[in-house]
VOGU-3710 file (C-alpha; in Angstrom, 3 decimals, decimal comma):
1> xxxxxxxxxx> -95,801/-54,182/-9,038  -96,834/-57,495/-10,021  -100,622/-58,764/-11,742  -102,277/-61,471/-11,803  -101,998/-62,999/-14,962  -105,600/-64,737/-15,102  -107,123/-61,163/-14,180  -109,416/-59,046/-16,890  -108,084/-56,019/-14,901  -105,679/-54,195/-16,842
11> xxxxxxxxxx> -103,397/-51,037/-15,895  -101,891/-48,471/-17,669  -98,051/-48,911/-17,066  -97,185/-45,563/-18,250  -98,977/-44,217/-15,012  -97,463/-46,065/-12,487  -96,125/-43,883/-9,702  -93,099/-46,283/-8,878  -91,569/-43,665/-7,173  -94,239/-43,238/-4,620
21> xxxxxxxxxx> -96,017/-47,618/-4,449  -93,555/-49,997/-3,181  -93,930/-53,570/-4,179  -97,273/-55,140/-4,520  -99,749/-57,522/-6,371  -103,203/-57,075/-7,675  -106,175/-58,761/-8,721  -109,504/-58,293/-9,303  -112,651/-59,407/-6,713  -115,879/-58,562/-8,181
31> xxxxxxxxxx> -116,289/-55,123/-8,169  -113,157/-54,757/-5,819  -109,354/-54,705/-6,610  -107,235/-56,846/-4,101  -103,482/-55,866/-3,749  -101,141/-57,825/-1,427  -97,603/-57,669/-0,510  -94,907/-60,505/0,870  -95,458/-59,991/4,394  -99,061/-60,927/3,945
41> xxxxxxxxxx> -100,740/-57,734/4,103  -103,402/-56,908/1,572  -106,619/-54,554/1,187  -109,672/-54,340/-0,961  -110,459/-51,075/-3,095  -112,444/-49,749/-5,113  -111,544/-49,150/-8,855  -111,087/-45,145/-8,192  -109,187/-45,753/-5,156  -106,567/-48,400/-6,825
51> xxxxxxxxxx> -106,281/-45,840/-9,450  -105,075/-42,979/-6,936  -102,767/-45,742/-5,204  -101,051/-46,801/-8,416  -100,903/-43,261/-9,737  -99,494/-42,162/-6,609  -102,513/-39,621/-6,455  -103,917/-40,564/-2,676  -104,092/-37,230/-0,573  -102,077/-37,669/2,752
61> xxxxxxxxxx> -105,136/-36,958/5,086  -106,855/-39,796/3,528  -107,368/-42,818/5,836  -106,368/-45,468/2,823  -103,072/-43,305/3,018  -102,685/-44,344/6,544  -103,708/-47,837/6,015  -101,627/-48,689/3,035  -98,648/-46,996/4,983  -98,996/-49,319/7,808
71> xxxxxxxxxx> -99,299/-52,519/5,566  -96,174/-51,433/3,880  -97,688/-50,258/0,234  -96,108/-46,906/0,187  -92,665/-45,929/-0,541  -92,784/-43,054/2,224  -93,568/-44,906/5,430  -91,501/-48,455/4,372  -90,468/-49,815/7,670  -87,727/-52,671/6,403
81> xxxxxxxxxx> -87,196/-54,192/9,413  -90,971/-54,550/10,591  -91,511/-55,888/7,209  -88,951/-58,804/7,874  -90,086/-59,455/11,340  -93,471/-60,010/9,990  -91,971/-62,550/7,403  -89,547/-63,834/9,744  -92,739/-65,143/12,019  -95,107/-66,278/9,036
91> xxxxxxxxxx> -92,181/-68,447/8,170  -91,659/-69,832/11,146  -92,235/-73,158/10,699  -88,916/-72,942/8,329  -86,280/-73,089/12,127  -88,749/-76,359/13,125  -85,799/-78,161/12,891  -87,159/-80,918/11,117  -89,863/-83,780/10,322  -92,274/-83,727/12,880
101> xxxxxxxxxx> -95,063/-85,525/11,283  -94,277/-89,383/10,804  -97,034/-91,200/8,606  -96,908/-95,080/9,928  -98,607/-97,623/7,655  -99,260/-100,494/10,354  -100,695/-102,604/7,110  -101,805/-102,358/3,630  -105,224/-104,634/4,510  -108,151/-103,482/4,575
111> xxxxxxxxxx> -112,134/-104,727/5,409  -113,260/-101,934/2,743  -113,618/-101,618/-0,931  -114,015/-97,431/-1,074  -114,746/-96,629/-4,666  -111,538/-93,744/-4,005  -109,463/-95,799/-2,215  -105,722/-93,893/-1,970  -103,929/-96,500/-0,290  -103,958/-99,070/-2,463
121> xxxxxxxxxx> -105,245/-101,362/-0,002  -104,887/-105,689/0,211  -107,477/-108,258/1,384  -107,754/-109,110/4,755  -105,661/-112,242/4,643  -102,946/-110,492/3,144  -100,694/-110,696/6,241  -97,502/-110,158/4,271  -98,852/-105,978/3,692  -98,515/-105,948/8,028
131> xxxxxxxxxx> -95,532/-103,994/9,514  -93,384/-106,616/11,915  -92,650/-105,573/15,100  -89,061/-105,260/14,100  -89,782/-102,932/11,228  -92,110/-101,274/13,802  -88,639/-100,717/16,107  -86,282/-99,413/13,257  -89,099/-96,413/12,831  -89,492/-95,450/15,462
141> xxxxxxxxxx> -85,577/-95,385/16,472  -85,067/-93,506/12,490  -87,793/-91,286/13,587  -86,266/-89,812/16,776  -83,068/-89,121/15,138  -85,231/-86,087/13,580  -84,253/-83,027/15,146  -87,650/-81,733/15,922  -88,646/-81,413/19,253  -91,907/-82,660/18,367
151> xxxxxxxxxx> -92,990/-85,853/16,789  -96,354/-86,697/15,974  -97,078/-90,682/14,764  -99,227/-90,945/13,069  -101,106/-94,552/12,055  -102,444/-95,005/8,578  -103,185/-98,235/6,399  -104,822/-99,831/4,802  -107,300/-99,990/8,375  -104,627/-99,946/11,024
161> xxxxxxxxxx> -106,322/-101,661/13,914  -106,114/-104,807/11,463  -102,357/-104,675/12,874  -103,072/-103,542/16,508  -100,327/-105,634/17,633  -97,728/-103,719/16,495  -99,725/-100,572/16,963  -99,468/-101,301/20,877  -95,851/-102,088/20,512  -94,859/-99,140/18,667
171> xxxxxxxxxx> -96,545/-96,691/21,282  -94,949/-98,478/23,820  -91,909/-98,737/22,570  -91,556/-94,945/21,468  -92,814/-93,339/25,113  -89,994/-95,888/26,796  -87,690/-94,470/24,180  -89,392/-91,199/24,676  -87,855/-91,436/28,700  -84,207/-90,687/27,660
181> xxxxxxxxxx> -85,106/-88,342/24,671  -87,579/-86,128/25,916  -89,046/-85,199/22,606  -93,311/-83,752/22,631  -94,909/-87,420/21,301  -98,109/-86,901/19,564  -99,885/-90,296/18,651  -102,851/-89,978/16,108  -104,316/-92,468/14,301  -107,042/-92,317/11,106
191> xxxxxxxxxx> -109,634/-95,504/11,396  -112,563/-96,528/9,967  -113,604/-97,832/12,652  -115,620/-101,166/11,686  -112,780/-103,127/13,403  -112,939/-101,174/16,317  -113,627/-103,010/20,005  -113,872/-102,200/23,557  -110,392/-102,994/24,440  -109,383/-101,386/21,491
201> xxxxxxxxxx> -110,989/-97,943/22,334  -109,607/-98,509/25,857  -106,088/-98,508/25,168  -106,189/-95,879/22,383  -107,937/-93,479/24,982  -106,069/-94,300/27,658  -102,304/-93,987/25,320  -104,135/-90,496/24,194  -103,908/-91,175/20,939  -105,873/-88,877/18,917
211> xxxxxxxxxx> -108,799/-90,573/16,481  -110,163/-89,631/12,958  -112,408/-91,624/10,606  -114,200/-90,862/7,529  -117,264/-89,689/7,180  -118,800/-88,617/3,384  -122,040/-87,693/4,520  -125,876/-89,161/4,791  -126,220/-92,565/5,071  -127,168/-93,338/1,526
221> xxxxxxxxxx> -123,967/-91,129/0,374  -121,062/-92,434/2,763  -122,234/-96,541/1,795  -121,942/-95,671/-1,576  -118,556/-94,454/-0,985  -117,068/-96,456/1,729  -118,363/-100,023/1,499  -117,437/-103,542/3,030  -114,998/-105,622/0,613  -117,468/-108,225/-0,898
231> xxxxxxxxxx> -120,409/-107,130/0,289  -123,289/-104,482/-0,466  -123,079/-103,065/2,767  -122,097/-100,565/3,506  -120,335/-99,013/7,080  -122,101/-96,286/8,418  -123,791/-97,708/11,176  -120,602/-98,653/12,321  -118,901/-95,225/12,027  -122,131/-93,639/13,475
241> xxxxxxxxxx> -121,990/-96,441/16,670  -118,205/-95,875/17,540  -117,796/-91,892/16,809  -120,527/-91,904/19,565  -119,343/-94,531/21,916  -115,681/-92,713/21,891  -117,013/-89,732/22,370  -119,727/-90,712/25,270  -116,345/-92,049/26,737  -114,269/-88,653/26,833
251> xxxxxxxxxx> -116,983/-87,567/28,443  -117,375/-90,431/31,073  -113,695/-89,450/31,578  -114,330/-85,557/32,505  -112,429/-84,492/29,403  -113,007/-81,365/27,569  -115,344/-82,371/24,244  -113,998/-79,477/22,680  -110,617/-80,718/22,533  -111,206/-84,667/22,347
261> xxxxxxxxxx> -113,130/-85,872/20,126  -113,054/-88,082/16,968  -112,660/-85,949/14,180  -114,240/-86,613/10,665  -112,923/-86,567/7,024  -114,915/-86,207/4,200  -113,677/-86,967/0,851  -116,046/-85,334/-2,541  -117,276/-88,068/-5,315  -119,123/-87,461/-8,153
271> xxxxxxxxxx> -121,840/-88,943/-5,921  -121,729/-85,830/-3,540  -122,003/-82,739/-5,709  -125,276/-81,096/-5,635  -125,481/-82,611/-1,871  -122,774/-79,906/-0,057  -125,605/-79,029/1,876  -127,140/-82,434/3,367  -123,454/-83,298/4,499  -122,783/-80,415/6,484
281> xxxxxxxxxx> -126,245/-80,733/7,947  -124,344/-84,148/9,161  -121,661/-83,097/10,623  -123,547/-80,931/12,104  -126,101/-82,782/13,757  -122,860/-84,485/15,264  -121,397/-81,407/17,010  -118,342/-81,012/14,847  -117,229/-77,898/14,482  -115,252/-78,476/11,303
291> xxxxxxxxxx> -115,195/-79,923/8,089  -112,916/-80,320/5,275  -114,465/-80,473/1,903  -111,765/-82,483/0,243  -111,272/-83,037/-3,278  -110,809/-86,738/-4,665  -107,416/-87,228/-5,718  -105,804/-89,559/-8,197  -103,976/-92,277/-6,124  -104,718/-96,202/-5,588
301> xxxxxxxxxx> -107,598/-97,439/-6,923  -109,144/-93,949/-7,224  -107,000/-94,027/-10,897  -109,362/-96,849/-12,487  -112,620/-95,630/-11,163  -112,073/-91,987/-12,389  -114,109/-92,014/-14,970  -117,058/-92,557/-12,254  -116,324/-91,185/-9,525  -114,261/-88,028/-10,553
311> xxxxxxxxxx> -115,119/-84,416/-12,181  -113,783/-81,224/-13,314  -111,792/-78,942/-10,647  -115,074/-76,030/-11,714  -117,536/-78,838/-10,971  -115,811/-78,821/-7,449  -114,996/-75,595/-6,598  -119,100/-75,237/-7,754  -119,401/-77,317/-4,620  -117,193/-75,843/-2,699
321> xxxxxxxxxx> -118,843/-72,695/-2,809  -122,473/-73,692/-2,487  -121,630/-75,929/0,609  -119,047/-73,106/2,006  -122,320/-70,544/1,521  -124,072/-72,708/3,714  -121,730/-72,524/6,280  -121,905/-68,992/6,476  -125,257/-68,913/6,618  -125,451/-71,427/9,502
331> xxxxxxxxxx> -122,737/-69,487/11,289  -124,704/-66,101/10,954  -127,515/-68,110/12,640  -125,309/-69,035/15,740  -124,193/-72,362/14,353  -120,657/-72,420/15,085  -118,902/-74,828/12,060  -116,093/-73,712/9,922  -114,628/-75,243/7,053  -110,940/-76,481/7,295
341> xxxxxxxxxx> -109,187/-75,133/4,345  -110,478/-71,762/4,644  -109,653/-71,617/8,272  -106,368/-72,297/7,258  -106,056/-69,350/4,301  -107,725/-67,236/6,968  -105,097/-67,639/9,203  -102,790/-66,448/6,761  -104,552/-63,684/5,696  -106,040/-62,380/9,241
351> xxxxxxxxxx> -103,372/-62,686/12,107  -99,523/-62,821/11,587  -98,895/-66,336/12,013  -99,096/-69,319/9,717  -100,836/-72,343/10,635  -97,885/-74,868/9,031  -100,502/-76,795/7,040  -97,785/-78,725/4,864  -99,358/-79,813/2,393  -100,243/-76,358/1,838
361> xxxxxxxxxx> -97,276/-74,346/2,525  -93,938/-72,658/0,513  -92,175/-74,691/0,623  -94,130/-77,622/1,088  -93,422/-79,706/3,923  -92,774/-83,256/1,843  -89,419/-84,511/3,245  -88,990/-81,359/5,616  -91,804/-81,609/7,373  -92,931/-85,084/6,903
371> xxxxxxxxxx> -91,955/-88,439/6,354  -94,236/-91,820/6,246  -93,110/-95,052/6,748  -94,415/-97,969/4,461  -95,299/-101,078/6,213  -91,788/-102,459/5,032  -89,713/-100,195/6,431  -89,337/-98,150/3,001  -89,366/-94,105/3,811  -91,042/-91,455/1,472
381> xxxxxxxxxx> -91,281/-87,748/1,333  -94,887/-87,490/2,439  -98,107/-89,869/2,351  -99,098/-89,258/-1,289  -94,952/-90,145/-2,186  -95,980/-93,279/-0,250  -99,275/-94,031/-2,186  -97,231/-93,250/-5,437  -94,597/-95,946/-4,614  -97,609/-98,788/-3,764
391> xxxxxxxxxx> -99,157/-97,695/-7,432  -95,312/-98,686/-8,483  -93,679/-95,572/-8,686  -90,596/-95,086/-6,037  -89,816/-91,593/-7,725  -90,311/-90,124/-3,770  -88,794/-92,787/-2,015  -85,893/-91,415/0,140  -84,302/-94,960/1,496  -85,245/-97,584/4,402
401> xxxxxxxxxx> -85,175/-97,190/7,984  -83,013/-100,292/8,194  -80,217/-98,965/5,978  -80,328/-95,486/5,183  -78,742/-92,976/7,364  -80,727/-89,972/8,816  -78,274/-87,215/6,246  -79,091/-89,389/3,295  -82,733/-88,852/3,967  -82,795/-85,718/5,094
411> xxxxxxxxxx> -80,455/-84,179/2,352  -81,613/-86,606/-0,372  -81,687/-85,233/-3,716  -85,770/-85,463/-4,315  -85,955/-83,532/-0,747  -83,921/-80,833/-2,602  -86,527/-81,119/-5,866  -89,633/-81,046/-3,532  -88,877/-78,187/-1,884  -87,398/-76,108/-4,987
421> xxxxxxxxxx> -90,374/-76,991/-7,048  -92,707/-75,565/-3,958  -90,747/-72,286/-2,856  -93,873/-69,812/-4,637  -91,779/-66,394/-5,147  -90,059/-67,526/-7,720  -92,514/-69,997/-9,693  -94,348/-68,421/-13,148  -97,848/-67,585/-12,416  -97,020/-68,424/-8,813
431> xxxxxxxxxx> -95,059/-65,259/-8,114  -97,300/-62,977/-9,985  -100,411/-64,745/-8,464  -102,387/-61,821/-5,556  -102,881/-64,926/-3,479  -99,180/-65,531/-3,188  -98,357/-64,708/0,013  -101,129/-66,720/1,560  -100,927/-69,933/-0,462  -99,044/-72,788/-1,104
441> xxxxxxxxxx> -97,913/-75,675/-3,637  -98,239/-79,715/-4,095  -95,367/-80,849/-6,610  -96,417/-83,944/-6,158  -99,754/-83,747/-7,397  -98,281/-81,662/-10,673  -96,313/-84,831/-10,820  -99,422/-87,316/-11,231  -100,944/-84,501/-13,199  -98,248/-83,488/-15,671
451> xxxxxxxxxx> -95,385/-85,801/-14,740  -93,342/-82,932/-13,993  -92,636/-81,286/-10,074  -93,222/-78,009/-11,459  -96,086/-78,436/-13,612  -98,136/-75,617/-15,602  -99,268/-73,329/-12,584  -102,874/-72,387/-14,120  -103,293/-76,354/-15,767  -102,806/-77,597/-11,844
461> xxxxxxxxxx> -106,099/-78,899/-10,488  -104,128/-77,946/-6,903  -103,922/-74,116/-8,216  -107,245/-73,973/-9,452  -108,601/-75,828/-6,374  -106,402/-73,260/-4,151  -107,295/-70,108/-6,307  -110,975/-70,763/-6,294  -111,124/-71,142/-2,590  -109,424/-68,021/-1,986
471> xxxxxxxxxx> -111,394/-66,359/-4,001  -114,759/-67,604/-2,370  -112,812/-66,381/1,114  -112,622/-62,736/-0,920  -115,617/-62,545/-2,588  -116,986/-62,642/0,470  -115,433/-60,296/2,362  -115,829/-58,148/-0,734  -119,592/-57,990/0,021  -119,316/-57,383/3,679
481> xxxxxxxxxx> -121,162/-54,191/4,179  -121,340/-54,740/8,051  -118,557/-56,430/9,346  -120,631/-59,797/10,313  -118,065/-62,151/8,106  -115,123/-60,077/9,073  -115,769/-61,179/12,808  -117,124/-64,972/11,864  -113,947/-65,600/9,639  -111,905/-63,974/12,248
491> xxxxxxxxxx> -113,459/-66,880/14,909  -112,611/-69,272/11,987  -108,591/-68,701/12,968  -108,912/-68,684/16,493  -111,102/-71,488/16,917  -109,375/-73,816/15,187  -110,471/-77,424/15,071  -108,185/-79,860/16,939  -106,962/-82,365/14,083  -104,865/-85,315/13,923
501> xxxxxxxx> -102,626/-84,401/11,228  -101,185/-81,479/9,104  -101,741/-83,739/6,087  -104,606/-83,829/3,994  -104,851/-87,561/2,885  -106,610/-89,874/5,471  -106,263/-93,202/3,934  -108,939/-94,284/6,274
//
């Protein structure tokens, strides 16, 4: 029996019935008490009935008795090998085999001067940030000695259709390559979009290669963000005029809308709190059916321009939930929209698979998972090890596709670090935490935070950020007299949105 530790609810350990409850953790919801369990199970009661639970005091003809029996809460009715299939098959994505998701950075240049930019961007005539089309080879030949049977490529920058050279190269050259290897090759790329052209859009479309952009909201809001470098305009008009020329084109084609599309990031300034509402009016009014309200985080230039753009993890998760309301509400009204991260918690929590979100995930999927390729050839754990290494910090660096051998990487000793820093049962706060079983841990963030993998669980801005969002997801259910949330959350995990990438940073 494990609590939460940031919980007012307190027990009585005197009356625990230990020989009757088999392992669990608790927490408080409002008015509810939430217990879970390892294989991902969990239920909502009410003060008197977590009392007769922890007591051991529930009457066998009660229905909670049958519940909590099934989930695997009672001593009496443990079923030990049920209990590991179900674990067995939320971990799955562990016997993956290995990195599947390859962040390419085609070039560090950049038309745009976003007031959060991650990527630590160049000017436009810096051709020396570009990837050659010999650096472009060693990837992707590094890349498909990963055992995975799936590899999705995925281009990044800087704005990678500033390169688009070697971005034609390096799908051609991986599908020839792909004739001999027969791996699944996924090609994604995030853009945005203001160097975009006909021929471009042609040959992206007709590769399949999957598009995002960025998109912060209204007009007014997404040019403040996401401007032109040297200039006071901003590049809306020119997201708004190619997200709807691409997607009048799948159309043209006779392709399904619902799966192609260009998808949308959003990424939360100081500029957009108070506005939650407005920008999921725009997505919207576009037809998404998804958005992801992102947090900034503290990488590139977003460091310096902190102090204006940035704000406290409550100020966030205060817009989190007002623009996450909204969604609800628009969904009750036949709106169909979810939001990403809860879709992906949901998952967790509401069928028996897990989604293998890495960047949310125990253990993370930095290194194991993922690897991204800088436009020099250098390799890093994830994207964010990447963006650490341009703001001069090679801590996740794992070698170069020109001389480091696939074991080095793979088995490197920061692969190791990642992954032991990110494994949740056995982390303070972590293992105690009633969201356990459904969440999941960014060392490298505690690193930028804290300068330490592990971090202080309840000091990390990913915890709180993590915590509070899960607790939106229960606090709602909580209140669910009827069953309406129940069934639009459970649409939230089947219907989920087609995206480019398990990773959460878009450079774009």
């Amino acid at each position: 029996m494990k609590g939460l530790l940031t919980t007012p609810l307190r027990v009585d350990p005197t009356a625990f019935a230990g020989d009757k409850v088999a392992f669990f953790r608790y927490g408080a919801v409002g008015e509810r008490v939430l217990i879970s369990n390892d294989t991902g199970e969990w239920a909502m009661l009410s003060p008197q009935q977590f009392d007769a639970f922890y007591q051991g005091k529930l009457e066998e003809a009660d229905p909670l008795t049958v519940e909590l029996g099934e989930k695997g809460f009672l001593r009496a009715s443990l079923d030990l090998e049920s209990m590991s299939a179900k674990i067995r098959r939320k971990k799955a994505f562990l016997r993956s085999g290995g990195p599947h998701l390859h962040v390419v950075v085609a070039t560090l240049r950049c038309n745009q001067a976003c007031r959060y930019c991650h990527a630590s961007r160049t000017d436009m005539d810096r051709v020396d940030t570009d990837m050659t089309l010999d650096t472009a080879k060693a990837v992707v030949d590094f890349a498909f000695q990963s055992p995975s049977s799936i590899l999705n490529f995925e281009f990044q920058g800087g704005e990678p259709t500033a390169n688009f050279e070697v971005i034609r190269f390096f799908i051609g050259y991986a599908k020839e390559k792909n004739r001999y290897e027969n791996k699944e090759l996924i090609f994604s790329m995030v853009t945005n979009m203001t160097l975009m052209t006909e021929e471009k859009m042609n040959f992206l479309l007709d590769e399949g290669v999957m598009l995002c952009t960025s998109l912060d909201g209204p007009k007014d809001l997404h040019d403040y963000n996401r401007g032109l470098t040297g200039s006071k305009v901003g590049t809306y008009d020119q997201v708004d005029h190619w997200v709807n020329r691409i997607n009048a084109e799948y159309v043209r084609r006779g392709m399904d809308p619902n799966l192609y599309h260009v998808d949308a990031l959003m990424t939360t300034t100081r500029a957009s709190l108070g506005r939650g509402r407005e920008i999921v009016d725009e997505y919207v009014r576009r037809g998404c059916r998804s958005i992801h309200l992102r947090p900034l985080n503290p990488f590139g230039f977003a460091v310096n321009t902190w102090k204006q753009i940035g704000y406290t993890m409550e100020e966030f998760l205060n817009f989190y939930r007002d623009a996450a309301d909204y969604i609800l509400e628009l969904n009750l009204q036949g709106v169909q929209i979810q939001e990403r991260m809860a879709s992906i918690f949901l998952t967790r929590l509401l069928t028996p698979d897990d989604p293998n979100y890495t960047d949310c995930r125990s253990p993370v999927g930095s290194g194991t998972a993922t690897l991204a390729y800088s436009f020099d050839g250098s390799i890093y754990t994830c994207d964010e090890g990447r963006m650490l290494g341009h703001m001069g910090n090679d801590f996740f660096k794992l070698g170069d596709v020109r001389g480091s051998a696939w074991k080095d990487v793979a088995h490197h000793p920061t692969v190791k670090a990642v992954a032991l820093a990110s494994i949740n049962d056995a982390l303070p706060a972590c293992s105690n935490c009633v969201y356990k079983p459904s969440c999941g841990i960014q060392p490298l963030h505690n690193f930028m935070f804290d300068g330490d993998l592990f971090g202080q669980r309840p000091r990390s801005r990913k915890c709180q950020e993590f915590f509070g969002e899960q607790s939106w997801i229960f606090q709602r259910l909580a209140a669910d007299t009827d069953g309406r949330i129940e069934r639009i959350f459970r649409r939230w995990t089947i219907q989920r949105p087609r995206t480019t990438s398990s990773s959460s940073e878009g450079s774009a």
